[in-house]
N, C-alpha and C positions, 0 to 999 in steps of 0.2 A: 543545513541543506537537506539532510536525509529526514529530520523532523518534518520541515516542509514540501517533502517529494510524498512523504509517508500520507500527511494529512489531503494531498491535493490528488492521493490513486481512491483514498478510502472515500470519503467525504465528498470529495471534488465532484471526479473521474465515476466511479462506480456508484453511486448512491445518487446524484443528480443526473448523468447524461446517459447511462446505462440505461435506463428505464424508458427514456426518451427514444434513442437508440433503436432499443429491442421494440419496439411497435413502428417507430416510423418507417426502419430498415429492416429487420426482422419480422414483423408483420404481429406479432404478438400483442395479446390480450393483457390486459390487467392483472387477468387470474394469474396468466401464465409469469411474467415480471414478477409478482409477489410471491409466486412459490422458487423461482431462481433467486432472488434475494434471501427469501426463507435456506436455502440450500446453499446460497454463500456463505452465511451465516453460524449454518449448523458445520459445516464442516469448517470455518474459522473455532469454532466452539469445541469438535472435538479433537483437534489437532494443536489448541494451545495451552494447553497442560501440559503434554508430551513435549511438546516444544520449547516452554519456560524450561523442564528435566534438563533438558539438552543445552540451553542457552546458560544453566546453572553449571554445567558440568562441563563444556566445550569451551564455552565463549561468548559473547555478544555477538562479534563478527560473521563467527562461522554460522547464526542462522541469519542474521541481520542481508550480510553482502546476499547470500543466496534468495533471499526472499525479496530484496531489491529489485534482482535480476527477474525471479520468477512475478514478482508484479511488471516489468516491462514484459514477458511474454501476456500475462493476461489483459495488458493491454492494445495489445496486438493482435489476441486473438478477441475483444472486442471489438478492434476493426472488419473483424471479417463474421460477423455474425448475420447471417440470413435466417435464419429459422429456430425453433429450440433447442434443438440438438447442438448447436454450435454456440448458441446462449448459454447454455446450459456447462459446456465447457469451459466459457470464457468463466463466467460465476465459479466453475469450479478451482478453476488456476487461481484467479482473487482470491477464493478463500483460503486457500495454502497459504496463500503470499501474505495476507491479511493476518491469520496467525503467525508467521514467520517474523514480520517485521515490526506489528503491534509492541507488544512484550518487550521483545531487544531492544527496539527503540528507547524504550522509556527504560529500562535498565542501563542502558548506555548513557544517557543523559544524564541520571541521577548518579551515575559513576565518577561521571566527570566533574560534577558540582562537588564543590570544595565543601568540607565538613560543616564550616561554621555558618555557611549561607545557602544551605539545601532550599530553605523556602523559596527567596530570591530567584534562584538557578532554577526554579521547577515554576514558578511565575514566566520568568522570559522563557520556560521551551515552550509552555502552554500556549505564551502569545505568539510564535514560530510554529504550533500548530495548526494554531486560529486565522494566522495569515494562509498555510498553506489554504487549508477547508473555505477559506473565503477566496483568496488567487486562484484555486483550480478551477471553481464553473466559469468564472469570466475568460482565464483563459482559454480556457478548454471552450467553451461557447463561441469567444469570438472567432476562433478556429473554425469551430465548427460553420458558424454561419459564412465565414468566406468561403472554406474550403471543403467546406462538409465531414460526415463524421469520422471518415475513414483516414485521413488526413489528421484530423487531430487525434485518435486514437495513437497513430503510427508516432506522434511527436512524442509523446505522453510515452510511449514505450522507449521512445530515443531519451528521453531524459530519465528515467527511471532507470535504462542499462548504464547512462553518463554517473550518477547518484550511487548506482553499485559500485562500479567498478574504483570511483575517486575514493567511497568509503573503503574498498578492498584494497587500495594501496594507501590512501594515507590518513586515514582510520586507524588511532590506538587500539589494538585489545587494552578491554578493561578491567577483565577478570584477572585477579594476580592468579601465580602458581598454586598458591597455598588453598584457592580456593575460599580462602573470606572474603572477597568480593562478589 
């Protein structure tokens, strides 16, 4: 479930309706979209190193649930984008969350896979990813097309808080004490 929430905010959500989004609702350029993905990006980039640190040292959970949650507010506040300035926000929140839940995710998944069938275990989340990345534009589109963007943004944020929160209550930590995990 959170494989597939994870693939359908990055892939889905931000990288196919975003773009979309920020010009038909937001009024924005070309230029402008690719320099806020540029800036989603970069600050995904400098904040998950620091992040892996923490996810080695804390937990899976304790960045994984957080950055859940913080993807459903960047969801949300993709619903409300009018101009750069607010683009430029929403991209910013994504890129947190994008580093937050990237990493754990796949740390998490490969914790859970049993010793002897790592490959197996990391085939099926691949393809639990590949559904999310393919599930999110359709649904997110058809959303979109009935209801328009703000509407599917807001869903997109309701499932992303549902995906935190089940992972923050019935979600293993995977990291032993000992820290060899």
């Amino acid at each position: 479930m959170t494989t597939i929430a994870v693939a359908m905010m990055n892939q889905g959500v931000f990288m196919t309706l975003f773009p979309i989004a920020s010009k038909e609702v937001g009024g924005l350029d070309e230029a402008q979209i690719g320099t806020l993905v540029a800036i989603a990006s970069t600050v995904t980039l400098l904040i998950s190193f620091p992040n892996g640190v923490l996810v080695d040292r804390f937990g899976r959970k304790r960045s994984l649930v957080p950055g859940l949650l913080l993807a459903g507010v960047a969801a949300a506040l993709l619903a409300l984008v009018v101009d750069f300035r607010t683009a430029l926000q929403a991209a910013a929140v994504f890129g947190i969350a994008q580093s937050m839940t990237q990493g754990a995710n796949q740390t998490y998944a490969m914790d859970l896979a049993p010793e002897d069938r790592r490959g197996a275990f990391l085939g099926m989340w691949t393809s639990f990813q590949s559904f999310g990345a393919f599930i999110g534009p359709l649904a997110v589109g058809a959303t979109v097309e009935i209801w328009g963007f703000a509407t599917a943004f807001y869903g997109v944020a309701v499932v992303m808080a549902f995906v935190g929160l089940a992972m923050g209550v019935l979600g293993p930590e995977t990291r032993s004490r000992s820290g060899n995990r």
